[in-house]
C-alpha positions in Angstrom: -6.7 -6.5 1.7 -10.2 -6.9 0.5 -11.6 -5.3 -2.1 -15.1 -4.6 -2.7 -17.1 -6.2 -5.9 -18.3 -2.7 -7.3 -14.9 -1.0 -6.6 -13.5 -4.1 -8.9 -16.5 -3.2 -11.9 -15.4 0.2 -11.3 -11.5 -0.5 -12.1 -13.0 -2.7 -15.2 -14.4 0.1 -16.7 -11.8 2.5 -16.2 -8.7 -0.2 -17.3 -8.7 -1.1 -20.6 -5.7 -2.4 -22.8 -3.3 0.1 -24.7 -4.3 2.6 -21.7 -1.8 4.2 -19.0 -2.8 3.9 -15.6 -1.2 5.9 -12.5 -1.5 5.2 -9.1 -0.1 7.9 -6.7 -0.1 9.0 -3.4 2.3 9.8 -0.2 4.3 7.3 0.8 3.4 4.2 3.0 -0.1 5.0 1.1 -0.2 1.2 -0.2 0.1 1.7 -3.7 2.6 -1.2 -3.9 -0.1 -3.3 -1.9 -2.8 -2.3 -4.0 -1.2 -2.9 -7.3 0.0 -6.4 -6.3 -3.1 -7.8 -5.0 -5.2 -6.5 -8.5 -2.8 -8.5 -9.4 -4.5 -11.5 -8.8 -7.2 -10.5 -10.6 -5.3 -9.8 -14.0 -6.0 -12.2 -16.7 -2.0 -11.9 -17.5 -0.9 -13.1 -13.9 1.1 -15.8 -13.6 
């Protein structure tokens, strides 16, 4: 899964600690996929 530079900025801005997130959406949608390769990007990853 790529994800695009500006979508990453956007996610930045939006994600800030001590605030809730939700990520929804029918099933087989990828939200799994999508949380686990931001991931990655976490400064908290391990």
């Amino acid at each position: 899964m790529y994800i695009p530079q500006r979508q990453l900025s956007n996610l930045r801005d939006a994600v800030r600690p001590g605030k809730v997130v939700v990520v929804y959406g029918p099933r087989q949608a990828g939200k799994t996929t999508l949380l686990k390769k931001l991931r990655i990007y976490s400064p908290y990853s391990t």
